[in-house]
N, C-alpha and C positions, 0 to 999 in steps of 0.2 A: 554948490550946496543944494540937496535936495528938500524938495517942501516940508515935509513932515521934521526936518531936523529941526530947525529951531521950536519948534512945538516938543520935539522930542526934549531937548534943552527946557525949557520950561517947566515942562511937569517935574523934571529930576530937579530943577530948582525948587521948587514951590511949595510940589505935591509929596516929594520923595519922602520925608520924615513922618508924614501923615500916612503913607504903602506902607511902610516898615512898622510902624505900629501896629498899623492893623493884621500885618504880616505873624508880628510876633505873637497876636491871639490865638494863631492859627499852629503857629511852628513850635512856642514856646522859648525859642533862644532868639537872640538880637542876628548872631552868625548866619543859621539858617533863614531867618526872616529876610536878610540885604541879599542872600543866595535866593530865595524864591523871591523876590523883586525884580532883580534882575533878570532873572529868566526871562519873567511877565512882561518887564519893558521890550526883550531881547524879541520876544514872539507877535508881542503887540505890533512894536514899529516893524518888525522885519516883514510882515504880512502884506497883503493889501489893500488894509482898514483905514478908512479915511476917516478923520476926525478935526471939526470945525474949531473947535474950544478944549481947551486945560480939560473941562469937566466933563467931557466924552472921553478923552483919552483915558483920565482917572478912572470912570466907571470902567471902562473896557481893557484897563492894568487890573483893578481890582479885581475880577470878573477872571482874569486868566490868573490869578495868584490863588483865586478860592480853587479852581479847577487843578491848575499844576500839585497844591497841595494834597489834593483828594487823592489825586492820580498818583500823587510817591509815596501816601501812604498805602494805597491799594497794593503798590510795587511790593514794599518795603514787607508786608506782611505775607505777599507771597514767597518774598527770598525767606522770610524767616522760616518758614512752615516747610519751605524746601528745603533748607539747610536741616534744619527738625530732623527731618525725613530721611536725610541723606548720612547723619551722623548719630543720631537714636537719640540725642538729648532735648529739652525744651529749650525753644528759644527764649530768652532775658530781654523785657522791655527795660530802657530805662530811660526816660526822658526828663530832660534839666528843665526846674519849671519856670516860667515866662517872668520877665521883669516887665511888666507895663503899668504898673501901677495898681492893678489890682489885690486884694487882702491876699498874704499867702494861701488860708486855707482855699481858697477857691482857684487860684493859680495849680494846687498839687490838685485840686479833683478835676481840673479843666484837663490836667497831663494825663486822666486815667479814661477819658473818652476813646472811643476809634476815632476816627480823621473824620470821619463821616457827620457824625454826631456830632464833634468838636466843630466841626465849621456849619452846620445849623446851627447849635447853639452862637455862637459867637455872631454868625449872620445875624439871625433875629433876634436877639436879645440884647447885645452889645452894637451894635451897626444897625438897627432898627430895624430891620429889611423887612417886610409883609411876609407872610409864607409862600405867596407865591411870586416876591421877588427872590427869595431866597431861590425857590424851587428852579426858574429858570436861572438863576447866576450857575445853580447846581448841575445843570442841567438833567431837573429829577422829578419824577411827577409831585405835585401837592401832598399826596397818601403817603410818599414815600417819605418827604419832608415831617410831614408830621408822626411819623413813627419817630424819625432817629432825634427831632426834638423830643417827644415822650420818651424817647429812652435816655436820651441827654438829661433828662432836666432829672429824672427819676434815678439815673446814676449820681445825678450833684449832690440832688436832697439826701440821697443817702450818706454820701460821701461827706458831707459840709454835717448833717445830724450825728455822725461816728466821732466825727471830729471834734463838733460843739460836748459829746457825750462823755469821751475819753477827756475832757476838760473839768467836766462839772467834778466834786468833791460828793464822795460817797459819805452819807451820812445815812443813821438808821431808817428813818425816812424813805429817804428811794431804795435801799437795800429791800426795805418790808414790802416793796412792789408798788406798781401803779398807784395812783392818786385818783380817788372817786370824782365822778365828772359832778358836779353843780347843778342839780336839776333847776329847772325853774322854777321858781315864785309866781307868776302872773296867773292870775284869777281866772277863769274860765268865763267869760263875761255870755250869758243870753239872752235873748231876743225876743221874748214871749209875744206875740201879736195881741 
């Protein structure tokens, strides 16, 4: 038995339903989330990455499942846009949205991200990550991180305010247009010497 195997055994005990979670942030389905786990165990142990503790191996599965992700979505859009190309039609996204426990509405605007964005956001936000732990898990400069967060969070808010929008009940009120902002009250208080 080689060293790393019973280490390997342990994380798949331990750690494995807590990768697949955070998998599923990423991928949106439980199917492809245990398929890119795998991989990431498969690439992690097969390498030759030494690791002391549960909690190195974890970060460095994690680390190659945010990566593997990015990289099949980078794929994925490239066969689309070639196929596109190759047959004169648009290619059809349609991705099943995530069961992890999150509100639906934010699950469907989490599935309308690119890969990119989608695992910024979920890095920093949901996984707490700093931006520039994100940036290196990503292997992406900071600048770059903080764009596709800006453009994640600016596609949600939109996405989650269409949503909240297409809910509310039309009444004469918001049909008549915007609602006048509240000026202030507060007294101009001065200073006279």
């Amino acid at each position: 038995m080689s060293q790393w195997e019973p280490l390997l055994e342990n994380v798949v005990a331990h750690r494995y339903p807590r990768l697949v979670a955070y998998a599923m942030l990423l991928t949106g389905t439980r199917v492809d989330a245990e398929d890119l786990v795998q991989d990431a165990l498969v690439a992690t142990f097969s390498g030759r990455a030494r690791f002391a503790t549960e909690g190195q191996a974890e970060a460095y599965v994690r680390r190659a499942v945010a990566s593997r992700f990015v990289d099949a979505g980078r794929r994925r859009s490239s066969e689309r846009k070639a196929l596109a190309r190759q047959i004169g039609l648009a290619a059809a996204t349609a991705v099943e949205p995530p069961s992890v426990g999150l509100a639906p509405e934010v699950e469907a605007a989490l599935a309308l991200l690119s890969p990119r964005e989608r695992a910024c956001v979920v890095l920093r936000h949901m996984e707490d990550l700093s931006t520039r732990e994100t940036a290196q898990l990503l292997r992406l400069s900071e600048g770059a991180v903080k764009r596709y967060l800006s453009d994640g969070v600016a596609a949600l808010t939109a996405a989650l305010d269409a949503e909240v929008a297409e809910q509310l009940p039309v009444t004469p009120a918001v049909a008549a247009g915007p609602i006048p902002r509240r000026t202030s009250t507060r007294k101009e208080v001065r200073h006279d010497a």
